[in-house]
Biopython code that builds the backbone (N, CA, C, O; Angstrom):
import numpy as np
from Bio.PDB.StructureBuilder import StructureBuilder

atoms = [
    (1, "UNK", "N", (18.811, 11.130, -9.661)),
    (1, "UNK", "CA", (17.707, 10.264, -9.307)),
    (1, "UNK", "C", (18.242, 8.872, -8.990)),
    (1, "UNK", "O", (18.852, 8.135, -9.765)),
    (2, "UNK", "N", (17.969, 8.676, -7.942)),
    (2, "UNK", "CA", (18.082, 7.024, -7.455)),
    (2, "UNK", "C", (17.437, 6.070, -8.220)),
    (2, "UNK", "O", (16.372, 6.063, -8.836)),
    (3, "UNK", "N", (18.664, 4.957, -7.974)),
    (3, "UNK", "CA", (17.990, 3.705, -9.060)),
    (3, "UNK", "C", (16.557, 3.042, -7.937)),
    (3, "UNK", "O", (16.603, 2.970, -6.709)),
    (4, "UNK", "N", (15.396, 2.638, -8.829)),
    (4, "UNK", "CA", (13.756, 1.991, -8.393)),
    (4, "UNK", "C", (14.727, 0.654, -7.607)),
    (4, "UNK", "O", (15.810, 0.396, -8.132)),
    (5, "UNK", "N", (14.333, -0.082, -6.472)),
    (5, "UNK", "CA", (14.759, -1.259, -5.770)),
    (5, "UNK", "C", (14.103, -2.194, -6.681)),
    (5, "UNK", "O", (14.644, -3.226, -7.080)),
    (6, "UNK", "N", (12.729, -1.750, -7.055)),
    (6, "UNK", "CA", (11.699, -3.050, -7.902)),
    (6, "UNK", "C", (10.717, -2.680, -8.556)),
    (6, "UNK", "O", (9.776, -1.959, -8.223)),
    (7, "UNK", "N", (11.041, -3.396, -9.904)),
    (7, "UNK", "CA", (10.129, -2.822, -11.009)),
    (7, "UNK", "C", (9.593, -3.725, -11.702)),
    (7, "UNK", "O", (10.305, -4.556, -12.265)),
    (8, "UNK", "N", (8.466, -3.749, -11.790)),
    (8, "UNK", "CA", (7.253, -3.494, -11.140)),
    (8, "UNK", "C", (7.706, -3.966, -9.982)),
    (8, "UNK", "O", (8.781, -4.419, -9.589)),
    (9, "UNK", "N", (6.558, -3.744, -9.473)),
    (9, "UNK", "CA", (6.408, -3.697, -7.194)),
    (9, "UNK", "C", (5.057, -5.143, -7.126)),
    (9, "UNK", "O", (3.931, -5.004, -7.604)),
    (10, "UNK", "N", (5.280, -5.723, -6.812)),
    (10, "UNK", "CA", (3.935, -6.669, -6.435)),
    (10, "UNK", "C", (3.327, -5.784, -5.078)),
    (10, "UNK", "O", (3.906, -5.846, -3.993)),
    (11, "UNK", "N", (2.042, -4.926, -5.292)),
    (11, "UNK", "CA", (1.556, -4.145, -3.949)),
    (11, "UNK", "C", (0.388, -4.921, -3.961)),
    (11, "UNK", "O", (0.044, -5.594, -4.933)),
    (12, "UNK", "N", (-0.408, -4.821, -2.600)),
    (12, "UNK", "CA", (-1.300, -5.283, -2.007)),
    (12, "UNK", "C", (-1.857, -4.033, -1.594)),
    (12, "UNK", "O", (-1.301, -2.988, -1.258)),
    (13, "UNK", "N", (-3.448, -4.441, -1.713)),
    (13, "UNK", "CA", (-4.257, -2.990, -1.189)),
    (13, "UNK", "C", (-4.680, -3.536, -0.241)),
    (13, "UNK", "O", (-4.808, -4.757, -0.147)),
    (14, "UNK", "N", (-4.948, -2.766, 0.559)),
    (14, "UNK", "CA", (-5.974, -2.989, 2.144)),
    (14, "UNK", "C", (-7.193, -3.289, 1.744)),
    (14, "UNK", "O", (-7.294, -3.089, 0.534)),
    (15, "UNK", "N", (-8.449, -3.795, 2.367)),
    (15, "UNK", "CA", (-9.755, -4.274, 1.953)),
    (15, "UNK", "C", (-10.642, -2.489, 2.330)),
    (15, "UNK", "O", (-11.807, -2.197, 2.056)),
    (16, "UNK", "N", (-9.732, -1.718, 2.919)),
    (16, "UNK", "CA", (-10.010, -0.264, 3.244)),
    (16, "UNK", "C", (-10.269, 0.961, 1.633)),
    (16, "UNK", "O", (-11.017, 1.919, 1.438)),
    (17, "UNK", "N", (-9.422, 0.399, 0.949)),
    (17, "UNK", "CA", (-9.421, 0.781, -0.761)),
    (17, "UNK", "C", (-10.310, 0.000, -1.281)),
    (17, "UNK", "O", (-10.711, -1.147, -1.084)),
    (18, "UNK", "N", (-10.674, 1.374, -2.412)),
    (18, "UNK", "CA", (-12.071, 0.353, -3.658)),
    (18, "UNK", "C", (-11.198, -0.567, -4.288)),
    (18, "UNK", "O", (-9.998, -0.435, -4.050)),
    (19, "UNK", "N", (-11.547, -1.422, -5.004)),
    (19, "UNK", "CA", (-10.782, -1.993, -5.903)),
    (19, "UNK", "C", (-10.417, -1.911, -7.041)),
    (19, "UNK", "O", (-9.601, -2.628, -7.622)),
    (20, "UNK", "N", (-11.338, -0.520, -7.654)),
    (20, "UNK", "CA", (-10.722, 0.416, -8.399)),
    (20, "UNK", "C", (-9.618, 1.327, -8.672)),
    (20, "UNK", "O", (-9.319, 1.906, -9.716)),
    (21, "UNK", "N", (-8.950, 1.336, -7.257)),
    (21, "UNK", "CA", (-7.557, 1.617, -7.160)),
    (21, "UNK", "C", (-6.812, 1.217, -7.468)),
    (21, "UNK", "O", (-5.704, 1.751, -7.506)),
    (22, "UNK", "N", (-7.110, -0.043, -7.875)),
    (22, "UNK", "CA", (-6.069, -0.687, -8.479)),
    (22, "UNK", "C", (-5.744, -0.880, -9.674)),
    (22, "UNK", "O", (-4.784, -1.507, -10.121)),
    (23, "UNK", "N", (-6.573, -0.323, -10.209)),
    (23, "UNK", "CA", (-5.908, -0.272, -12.238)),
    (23, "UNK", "C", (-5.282, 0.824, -12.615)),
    (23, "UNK", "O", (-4.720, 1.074, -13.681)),
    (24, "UNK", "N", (-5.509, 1.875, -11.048)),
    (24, "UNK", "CA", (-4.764, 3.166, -11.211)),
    (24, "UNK", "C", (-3.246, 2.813, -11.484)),
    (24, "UNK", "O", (-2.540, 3.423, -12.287)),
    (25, "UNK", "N", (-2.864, 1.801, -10.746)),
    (25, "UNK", "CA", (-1.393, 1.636, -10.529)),
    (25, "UNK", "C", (-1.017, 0.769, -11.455)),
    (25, "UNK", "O", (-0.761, -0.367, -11.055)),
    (26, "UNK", "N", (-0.871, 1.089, -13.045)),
    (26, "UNK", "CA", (-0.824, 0.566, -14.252)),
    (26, "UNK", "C", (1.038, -0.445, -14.171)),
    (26, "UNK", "O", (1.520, -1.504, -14.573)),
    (27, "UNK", "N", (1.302, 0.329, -13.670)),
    (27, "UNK", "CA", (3.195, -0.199, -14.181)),
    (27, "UNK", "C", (3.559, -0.902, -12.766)),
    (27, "UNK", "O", (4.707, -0.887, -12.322)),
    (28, "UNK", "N", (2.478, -1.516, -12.106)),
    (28, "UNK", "CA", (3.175, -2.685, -10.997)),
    (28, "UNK", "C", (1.909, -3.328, -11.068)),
    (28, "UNK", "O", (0.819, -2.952, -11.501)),
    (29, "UNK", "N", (2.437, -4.746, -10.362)),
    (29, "UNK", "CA", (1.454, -5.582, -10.581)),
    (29, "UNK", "C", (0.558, -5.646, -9.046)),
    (29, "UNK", "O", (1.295, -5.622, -8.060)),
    (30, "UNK", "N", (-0.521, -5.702, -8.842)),
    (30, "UNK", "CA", (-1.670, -5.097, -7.881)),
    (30, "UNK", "C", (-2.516, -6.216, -7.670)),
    (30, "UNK", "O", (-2.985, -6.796, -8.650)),
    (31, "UNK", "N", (-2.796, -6.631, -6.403)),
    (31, "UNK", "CA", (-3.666, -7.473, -6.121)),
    (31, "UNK", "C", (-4.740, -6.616, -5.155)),
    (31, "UNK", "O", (-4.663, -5.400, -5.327)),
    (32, "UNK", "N", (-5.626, -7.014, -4.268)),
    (32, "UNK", "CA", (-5.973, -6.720, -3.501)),
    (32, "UNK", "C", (-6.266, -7.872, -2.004)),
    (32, "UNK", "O", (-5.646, -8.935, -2.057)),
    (33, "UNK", "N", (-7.207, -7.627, -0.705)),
    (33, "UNK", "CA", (-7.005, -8.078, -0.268)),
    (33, "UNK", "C", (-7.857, -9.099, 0.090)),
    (33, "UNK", "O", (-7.652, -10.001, 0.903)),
    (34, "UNK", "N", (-8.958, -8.854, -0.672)),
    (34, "UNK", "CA", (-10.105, -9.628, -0.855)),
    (34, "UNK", "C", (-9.958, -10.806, -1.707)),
    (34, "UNK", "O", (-10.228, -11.972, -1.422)),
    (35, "UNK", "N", (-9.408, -10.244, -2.986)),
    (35, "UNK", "CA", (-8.772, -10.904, -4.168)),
    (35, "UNK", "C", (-8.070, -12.387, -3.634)),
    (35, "UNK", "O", (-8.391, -13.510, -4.023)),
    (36, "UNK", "N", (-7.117, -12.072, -2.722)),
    (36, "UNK", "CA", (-6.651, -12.771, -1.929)),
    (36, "UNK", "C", (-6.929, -14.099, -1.545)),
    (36, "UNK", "O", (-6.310, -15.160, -1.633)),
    (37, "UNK", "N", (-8.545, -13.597, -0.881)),
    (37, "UNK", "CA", (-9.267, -14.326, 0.011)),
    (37, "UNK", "C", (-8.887, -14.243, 1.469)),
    (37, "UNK", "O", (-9.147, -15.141, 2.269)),
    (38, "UNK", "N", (-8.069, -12.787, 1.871)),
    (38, "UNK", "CA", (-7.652, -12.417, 2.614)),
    (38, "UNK", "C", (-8.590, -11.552, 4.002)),
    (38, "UNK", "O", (-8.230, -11.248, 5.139)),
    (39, "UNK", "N", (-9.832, -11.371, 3.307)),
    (39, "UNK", "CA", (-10.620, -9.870, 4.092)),
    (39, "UNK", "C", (-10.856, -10.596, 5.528)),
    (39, "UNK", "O", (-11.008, -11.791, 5.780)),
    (40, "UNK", "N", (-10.838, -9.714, 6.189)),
    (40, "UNK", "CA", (-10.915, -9.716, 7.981)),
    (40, "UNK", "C", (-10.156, -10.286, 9.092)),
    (40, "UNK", "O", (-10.322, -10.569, 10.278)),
    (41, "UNK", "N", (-9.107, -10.339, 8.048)),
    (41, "UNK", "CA", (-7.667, -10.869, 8.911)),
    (41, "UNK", "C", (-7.049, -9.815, 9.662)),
    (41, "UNK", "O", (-6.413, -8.963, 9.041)),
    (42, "UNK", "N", (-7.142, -9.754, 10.861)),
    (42, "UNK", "CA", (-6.175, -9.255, 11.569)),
    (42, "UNK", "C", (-4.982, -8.811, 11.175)),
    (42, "UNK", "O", (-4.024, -9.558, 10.979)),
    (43, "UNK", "N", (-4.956, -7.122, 10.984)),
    (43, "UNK", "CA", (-3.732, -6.462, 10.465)),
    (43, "UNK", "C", (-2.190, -7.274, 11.068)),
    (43, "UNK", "O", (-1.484, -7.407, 10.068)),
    (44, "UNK", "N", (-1.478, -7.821, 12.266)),
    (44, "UNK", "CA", (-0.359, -8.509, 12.250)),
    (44, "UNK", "C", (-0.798, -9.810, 11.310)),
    (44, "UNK", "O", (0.143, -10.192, 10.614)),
    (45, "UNK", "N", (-1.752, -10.402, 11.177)),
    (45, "UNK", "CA", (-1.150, -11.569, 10.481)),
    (45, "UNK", "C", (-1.628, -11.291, 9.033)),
    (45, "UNK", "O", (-1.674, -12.356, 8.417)),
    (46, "UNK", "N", (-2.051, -10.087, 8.171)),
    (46, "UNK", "CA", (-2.590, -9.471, 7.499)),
    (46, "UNK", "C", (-1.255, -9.544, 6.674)),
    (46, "UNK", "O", (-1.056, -10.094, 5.591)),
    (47, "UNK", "N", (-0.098, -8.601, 7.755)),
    (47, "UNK", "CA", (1.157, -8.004, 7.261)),
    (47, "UNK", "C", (2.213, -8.570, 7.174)),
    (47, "UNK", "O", (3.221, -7.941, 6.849)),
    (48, "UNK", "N", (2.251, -10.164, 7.496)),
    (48, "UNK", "CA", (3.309, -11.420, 7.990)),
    (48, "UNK", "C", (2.801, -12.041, 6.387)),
    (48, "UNK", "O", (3.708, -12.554, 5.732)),
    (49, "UNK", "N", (1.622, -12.014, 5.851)),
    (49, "UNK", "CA", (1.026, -12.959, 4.935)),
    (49, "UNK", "C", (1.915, -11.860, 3.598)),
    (49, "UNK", "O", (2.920, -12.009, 2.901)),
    (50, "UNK", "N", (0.975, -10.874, 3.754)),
    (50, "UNK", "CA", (2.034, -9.786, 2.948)),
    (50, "UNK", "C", (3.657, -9.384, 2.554)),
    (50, "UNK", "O", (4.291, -8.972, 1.582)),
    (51, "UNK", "N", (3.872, -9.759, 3.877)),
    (51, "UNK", "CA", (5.620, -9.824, 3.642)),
    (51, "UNK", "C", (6.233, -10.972, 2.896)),
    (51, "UNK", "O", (7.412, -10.935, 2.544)),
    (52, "UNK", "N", (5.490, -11.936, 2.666)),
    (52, "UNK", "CA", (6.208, -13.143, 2.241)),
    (52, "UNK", "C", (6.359, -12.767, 0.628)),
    (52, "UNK", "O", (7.365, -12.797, -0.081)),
    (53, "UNK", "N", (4.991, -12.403, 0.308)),
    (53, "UNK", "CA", (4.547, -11.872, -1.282)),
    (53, "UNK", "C", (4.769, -10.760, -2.152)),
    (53, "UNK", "O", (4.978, -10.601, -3.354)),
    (54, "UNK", "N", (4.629, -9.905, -0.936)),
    (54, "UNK", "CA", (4.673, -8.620, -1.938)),
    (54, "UNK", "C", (5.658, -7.559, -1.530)),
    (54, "UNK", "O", (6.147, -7.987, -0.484)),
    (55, "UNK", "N", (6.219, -6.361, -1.822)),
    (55, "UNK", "CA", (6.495, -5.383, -1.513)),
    (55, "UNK", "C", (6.203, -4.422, -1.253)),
    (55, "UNK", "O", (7.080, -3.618, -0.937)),
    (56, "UNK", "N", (4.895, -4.049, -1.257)),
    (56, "UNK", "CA", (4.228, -2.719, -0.848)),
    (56, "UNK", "C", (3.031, -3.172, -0.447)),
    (56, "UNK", "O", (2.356, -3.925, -1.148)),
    (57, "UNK", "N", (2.667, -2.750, 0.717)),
    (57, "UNK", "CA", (1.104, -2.360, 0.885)),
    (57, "UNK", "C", (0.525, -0.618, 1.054)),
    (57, "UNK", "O", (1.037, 0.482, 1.263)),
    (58, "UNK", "N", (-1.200, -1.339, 0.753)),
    (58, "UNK", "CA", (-1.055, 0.023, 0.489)),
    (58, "UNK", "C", (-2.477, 0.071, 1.218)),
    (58, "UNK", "O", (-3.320, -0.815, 1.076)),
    (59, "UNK", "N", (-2.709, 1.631, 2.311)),
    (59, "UNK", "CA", (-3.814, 1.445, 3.403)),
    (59, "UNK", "C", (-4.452, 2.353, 3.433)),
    (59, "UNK", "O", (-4.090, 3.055, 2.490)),
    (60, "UNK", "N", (-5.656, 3.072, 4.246)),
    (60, "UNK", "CA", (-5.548, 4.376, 4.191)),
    (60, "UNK", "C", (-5.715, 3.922, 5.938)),
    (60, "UNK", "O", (-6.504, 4.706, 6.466)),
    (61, "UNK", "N", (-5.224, 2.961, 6.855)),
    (61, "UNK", "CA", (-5.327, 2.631, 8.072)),
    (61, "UNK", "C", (-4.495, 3.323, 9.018)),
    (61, "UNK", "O", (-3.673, 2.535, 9.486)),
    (62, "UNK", "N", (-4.387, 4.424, 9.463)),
    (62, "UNK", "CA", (-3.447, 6.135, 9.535)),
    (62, "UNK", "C", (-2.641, 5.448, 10.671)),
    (62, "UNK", "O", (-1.511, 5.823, 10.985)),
    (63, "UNK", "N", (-3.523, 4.060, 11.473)),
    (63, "UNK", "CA", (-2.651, 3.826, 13.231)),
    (63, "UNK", "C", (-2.038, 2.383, 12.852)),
    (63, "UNK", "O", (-1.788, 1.725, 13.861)),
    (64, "UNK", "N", (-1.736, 1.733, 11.631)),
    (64, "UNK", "CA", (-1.144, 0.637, 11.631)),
    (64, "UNK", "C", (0.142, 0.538, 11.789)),
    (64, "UNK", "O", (0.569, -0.475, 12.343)),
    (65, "UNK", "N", (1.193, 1.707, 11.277)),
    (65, "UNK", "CA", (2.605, 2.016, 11.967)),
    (65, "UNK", "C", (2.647, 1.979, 13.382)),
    (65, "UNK", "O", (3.586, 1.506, 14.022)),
    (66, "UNK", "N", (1.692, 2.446, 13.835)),
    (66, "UNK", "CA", (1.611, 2.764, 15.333)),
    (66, "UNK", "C", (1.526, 1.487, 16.380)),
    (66, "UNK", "O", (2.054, 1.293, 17.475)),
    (67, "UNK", "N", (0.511, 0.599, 15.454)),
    (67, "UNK", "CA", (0.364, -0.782, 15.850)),
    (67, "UNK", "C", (0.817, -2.165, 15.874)),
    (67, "UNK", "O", (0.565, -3.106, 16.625)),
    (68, "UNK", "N", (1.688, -2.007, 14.661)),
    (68, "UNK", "CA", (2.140, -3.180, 13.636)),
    (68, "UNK", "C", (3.737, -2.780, 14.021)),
    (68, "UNK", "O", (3.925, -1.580, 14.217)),
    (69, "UNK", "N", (4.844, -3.634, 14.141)),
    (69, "UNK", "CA", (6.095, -3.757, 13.944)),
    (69, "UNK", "C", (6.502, -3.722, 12.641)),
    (69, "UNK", "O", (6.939, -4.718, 12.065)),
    (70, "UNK", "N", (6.359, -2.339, 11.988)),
    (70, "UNK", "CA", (6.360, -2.320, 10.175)),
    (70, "UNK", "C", (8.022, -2.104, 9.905)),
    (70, "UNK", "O", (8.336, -2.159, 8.716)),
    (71, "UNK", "N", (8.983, -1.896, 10.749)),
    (71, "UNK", "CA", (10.123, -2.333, 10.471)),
    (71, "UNK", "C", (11.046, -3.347, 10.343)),
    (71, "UNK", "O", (12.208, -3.498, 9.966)),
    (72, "UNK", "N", (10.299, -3.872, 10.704)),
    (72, "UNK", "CA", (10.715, -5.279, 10.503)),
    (72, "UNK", "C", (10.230, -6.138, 9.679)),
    (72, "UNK", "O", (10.427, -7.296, 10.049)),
    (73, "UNK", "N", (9.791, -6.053, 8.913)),
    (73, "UNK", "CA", (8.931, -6.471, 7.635)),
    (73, "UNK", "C", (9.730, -6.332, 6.213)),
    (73, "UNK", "O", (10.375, -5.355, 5.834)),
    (74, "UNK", "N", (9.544, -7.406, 5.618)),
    (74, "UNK", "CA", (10.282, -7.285, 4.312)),
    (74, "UNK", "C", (9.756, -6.878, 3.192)),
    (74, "UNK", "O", (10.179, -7.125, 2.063)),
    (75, "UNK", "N", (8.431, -5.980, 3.608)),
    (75, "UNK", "CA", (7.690, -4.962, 2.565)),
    (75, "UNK", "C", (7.721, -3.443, 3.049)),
    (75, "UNK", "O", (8.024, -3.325, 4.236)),
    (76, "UNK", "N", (7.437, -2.112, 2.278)),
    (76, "UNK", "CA", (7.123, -1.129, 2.789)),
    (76, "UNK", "C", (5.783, -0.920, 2.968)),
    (76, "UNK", "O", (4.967, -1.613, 2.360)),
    (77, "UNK", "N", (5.387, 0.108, 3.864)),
    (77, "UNK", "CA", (3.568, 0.593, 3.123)),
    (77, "UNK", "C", (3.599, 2.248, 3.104)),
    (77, "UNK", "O", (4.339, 3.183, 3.411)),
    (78, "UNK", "N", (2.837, 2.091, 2.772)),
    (78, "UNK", "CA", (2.204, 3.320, 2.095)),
    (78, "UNK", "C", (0.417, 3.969, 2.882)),
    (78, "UNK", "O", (-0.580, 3.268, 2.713)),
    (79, "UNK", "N", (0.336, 5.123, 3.561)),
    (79, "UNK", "CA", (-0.539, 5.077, 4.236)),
    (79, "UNK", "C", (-1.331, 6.215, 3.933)),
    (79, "UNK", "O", (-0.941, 7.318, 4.314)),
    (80, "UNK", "N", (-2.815, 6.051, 3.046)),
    (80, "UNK", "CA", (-2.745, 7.248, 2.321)),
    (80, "UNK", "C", (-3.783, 8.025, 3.018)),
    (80, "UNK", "O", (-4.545, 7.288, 3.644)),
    (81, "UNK", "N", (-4.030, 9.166, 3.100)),
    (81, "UNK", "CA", (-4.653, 10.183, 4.277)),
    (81, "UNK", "C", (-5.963, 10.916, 2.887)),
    (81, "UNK", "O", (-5.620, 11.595, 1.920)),
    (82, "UNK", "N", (-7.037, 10.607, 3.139)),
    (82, "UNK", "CA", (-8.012, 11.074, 1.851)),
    (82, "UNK", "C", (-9.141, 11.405, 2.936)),
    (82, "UNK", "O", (-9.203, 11.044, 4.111)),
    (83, "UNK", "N", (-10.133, 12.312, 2.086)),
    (83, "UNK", "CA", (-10.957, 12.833, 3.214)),
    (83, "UNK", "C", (-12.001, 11.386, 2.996)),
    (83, "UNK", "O", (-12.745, 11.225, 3.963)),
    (84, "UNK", "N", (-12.144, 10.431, 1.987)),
    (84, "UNK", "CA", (-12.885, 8.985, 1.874)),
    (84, "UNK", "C", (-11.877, 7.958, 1.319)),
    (84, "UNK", "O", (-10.662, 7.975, 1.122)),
    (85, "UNK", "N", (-12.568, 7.326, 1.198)),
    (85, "UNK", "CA", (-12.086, 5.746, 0.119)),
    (85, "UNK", "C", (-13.070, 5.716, -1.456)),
    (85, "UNK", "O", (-13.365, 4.892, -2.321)),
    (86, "UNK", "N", (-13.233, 6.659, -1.258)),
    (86, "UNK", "CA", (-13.923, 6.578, -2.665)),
    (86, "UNK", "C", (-13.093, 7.612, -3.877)),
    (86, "UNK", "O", (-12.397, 8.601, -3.646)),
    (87, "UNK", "N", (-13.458, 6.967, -5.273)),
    (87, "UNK", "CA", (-12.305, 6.950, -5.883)),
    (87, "UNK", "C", (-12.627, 8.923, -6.267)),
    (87, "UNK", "O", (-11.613, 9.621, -6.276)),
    (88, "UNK", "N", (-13.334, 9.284, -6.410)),
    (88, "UNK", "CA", (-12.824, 11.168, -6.280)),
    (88, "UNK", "C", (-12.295, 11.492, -5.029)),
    (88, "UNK", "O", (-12.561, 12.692, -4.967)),
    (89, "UNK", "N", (-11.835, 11.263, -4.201)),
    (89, "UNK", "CA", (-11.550, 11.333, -2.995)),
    (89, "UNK", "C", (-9.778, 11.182, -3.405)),
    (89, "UNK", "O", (-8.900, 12.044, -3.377)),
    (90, "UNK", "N", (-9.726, 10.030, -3.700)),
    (90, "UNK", "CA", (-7.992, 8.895, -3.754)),
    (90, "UNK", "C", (-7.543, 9.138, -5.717)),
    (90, "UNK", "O", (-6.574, 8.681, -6.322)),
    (91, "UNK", "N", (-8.514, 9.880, -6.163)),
    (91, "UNK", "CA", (-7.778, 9.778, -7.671)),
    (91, "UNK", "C", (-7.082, 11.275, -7.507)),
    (91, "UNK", "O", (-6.156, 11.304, -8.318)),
    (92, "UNK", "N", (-7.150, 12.455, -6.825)),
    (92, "UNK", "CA", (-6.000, 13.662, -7.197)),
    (92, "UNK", "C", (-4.423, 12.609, -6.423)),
    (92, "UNK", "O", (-3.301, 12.619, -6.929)),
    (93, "UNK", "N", (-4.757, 11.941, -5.346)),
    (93, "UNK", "CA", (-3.453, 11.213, -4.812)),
    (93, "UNK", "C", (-2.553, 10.076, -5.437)),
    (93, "UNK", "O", (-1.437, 9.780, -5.010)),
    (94, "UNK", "N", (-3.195, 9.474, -6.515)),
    (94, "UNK", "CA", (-2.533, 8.639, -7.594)),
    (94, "UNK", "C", (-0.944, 9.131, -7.717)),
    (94, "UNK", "O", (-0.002, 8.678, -7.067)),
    (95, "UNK", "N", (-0.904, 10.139, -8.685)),
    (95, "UNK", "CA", (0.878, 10.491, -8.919)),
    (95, "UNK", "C", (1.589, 10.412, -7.899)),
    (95, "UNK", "O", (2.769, 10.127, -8.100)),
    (96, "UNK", "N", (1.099, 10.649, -6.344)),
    (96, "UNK", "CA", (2.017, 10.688, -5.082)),
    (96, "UNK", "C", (2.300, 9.793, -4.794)),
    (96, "UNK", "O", (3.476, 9.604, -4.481)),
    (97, "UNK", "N", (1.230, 8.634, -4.747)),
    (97, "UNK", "CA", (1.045, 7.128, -4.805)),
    (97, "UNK", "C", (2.119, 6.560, -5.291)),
    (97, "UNK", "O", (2.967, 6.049, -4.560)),
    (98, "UNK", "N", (2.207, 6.592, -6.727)),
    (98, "UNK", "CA", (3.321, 6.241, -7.755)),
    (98, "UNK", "C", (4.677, 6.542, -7.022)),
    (98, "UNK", "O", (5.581, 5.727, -6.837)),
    (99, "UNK", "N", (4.656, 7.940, -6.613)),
    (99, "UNK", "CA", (6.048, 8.465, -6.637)),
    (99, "UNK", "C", (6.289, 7.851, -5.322)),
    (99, "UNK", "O", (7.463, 7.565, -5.087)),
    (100, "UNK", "N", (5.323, 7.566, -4.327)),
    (100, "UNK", "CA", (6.141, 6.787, -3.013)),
    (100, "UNK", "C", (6.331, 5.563, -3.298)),
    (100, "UNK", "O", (7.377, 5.106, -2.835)),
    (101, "UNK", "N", (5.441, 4.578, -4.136)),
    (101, "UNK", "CA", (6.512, 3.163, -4.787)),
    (101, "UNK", "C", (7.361, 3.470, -5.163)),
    (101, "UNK", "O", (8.222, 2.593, -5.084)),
    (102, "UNK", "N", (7.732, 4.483, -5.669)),
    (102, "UNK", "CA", (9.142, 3.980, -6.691)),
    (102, "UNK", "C", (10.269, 4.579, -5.745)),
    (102, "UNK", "O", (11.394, 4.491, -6.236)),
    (103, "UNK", "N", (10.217, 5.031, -4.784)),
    (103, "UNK", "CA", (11.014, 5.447, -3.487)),
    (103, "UNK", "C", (11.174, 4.844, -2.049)),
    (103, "UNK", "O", (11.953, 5.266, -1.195)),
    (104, "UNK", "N", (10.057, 3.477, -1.883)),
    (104, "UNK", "CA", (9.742, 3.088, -0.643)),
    (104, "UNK", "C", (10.622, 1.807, -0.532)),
    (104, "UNK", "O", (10.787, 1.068, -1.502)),
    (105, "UNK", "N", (11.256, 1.539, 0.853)),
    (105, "UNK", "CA", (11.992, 0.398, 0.890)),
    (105, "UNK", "C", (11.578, -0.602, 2.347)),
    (105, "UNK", "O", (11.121, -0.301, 3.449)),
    (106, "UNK", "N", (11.953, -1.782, 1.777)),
    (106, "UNK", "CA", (11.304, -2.626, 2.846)),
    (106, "UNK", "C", (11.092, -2.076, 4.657)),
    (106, "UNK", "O", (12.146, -1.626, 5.107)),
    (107, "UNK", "N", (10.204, -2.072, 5.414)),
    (107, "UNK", "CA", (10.250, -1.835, 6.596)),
    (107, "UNK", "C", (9.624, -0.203, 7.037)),
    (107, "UNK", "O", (9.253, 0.139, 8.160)),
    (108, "UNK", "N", (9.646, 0.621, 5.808)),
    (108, "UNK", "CA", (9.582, 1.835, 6.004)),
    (108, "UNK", "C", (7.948, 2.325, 5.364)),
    (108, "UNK", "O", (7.491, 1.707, 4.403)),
    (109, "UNK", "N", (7.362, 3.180, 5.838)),
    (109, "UNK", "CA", (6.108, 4.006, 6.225)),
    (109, "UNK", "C", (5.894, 5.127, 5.507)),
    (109, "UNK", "O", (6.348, 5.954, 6.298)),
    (110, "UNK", "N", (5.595, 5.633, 4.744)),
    (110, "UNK", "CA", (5.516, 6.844, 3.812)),
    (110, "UNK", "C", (4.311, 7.352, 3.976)),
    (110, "UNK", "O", (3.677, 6.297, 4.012)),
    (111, "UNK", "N", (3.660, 8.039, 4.081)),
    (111, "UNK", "CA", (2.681, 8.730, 4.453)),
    (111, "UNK", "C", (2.182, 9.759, 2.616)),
    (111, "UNK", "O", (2.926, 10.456, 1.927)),
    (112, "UNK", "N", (0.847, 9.445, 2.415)),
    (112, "UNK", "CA", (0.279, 9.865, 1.035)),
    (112, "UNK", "C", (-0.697, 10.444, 1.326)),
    (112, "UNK", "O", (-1.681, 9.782, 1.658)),
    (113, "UNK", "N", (-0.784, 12.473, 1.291)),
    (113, "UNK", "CA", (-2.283, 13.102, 1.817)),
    (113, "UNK", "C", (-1.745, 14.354, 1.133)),
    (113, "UNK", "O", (-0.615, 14.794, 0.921)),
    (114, "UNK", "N", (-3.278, 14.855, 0.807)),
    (114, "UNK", "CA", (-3.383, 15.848, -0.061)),
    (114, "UNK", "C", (-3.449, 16.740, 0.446)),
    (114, "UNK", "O", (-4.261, 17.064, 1.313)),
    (115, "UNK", "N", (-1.835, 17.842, -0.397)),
    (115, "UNK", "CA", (-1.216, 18.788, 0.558)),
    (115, "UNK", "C", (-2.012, 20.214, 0.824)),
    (115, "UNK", "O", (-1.548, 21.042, 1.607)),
]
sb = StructureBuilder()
sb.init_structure("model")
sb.init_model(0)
sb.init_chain("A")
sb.init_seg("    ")
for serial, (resi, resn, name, xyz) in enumerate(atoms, 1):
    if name == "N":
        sb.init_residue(resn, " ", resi, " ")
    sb.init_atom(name, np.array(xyz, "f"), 0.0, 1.0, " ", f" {name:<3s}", serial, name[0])
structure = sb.get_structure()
């Protein structure tokens, strides 16, 4: 097993997640994007504000790799595929969640959907 890059992870949730998702993720420290005072910012300057702060974001926004220059960024994300945003929907995906922080490295895209 590979050594964790960062422990705890400072992650950021998308304003796309309840904010109940976030006490799921007990062993890193979790903001959101509202929390922030962040909501309706334009995903590039969304993810420039993010890179400065944190190391992970976390979305269920499936075309932001597609859109966003996420390699070049000095955070990873995490892009999670649920049939909602509501928390029976995103709570069987928690452990996968976990297991792609503790594996994800700056710039890179991990994809989280229930197999």
């Amino acid at each position: 097993m590979r050594a964790k890059l960062w422990y705890p992870m400072r992650v950021l949730l998308d304003e796309n997640l309840p904010v109940d998702f976030a006490a799921t993720l007990t062993t890193h420290e979790v903001e959101t994007v509202a929390g922030m005072g962040w909501a309706g910012i334009n995903n590039g300057e969304l993810l420039r504000r993010a890179a400065e702060s944190f190391d992970a974001f976390i979305t269920m926004d499936s075309n932001l790799e597609y859109q966003q220059p996420v390699a070049q960024l000095a955070l990873g994300v995490i892009v999670i595929s649920a049939l909602s945003n509501r928390m029976q929907s995103l709570t069987p995906l928690i452990p996968s969640v976990i297991t792609a922080l503790d594996s994800l490295r700056p710039g890179e895209v991990l994809q989280v959907s229930r197999a």
